[in-house]
C-alpha positions in Angstrom: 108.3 72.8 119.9 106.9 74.8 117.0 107.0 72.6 113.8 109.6 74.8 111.2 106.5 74.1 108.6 104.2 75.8 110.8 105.8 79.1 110.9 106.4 78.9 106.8 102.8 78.5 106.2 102.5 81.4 108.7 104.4 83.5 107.1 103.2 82.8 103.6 99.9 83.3 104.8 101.2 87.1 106.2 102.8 87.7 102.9 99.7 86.5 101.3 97.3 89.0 103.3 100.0 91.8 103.0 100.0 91.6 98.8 95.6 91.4 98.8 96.1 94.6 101.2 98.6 96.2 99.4 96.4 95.6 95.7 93.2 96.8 97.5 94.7 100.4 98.2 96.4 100.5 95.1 93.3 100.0 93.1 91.3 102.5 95.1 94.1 105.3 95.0 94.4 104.8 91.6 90.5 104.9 91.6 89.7 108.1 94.1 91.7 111.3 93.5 89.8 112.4 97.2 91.7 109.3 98.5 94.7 110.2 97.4 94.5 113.6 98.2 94.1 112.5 102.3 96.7 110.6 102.1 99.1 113.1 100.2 97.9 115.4 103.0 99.0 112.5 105.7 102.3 112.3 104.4 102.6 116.0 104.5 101.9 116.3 108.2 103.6 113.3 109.0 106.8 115.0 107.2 106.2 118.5 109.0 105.9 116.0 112.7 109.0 114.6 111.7 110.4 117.9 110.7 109.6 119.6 114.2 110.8 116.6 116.1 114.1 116.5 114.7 113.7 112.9 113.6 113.9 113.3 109.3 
């Protein structure tokens, strides 16, 4: 059986990774207007996909 304090440390270790991440591309957006730019664009294709599919 899985020890319960196993899957918290788990899980706090996931969250922990997921906030670094998540302060890592915030930093460089902020930082590189190019960056932001591609992914303004991503969304913008990704919206059109959606768009075409039907899914919105």
């Amino acid at each position: 059986m899985t020890d319960p304090l196993n899957i918290i440390l788990a899980l706090v270790g996931m969250a922990a990774i997921a906030f670094i991440a998540w302060k890592l591309v915030g930093r460089q957006e902020s930082g590189d207007p190019k960056f932001r730019a591609k992914l303004d664009a991503d969304d913008e294709r990704a919206r059109k996909g959606r768009e075409r599919s039907g899914i919105s």
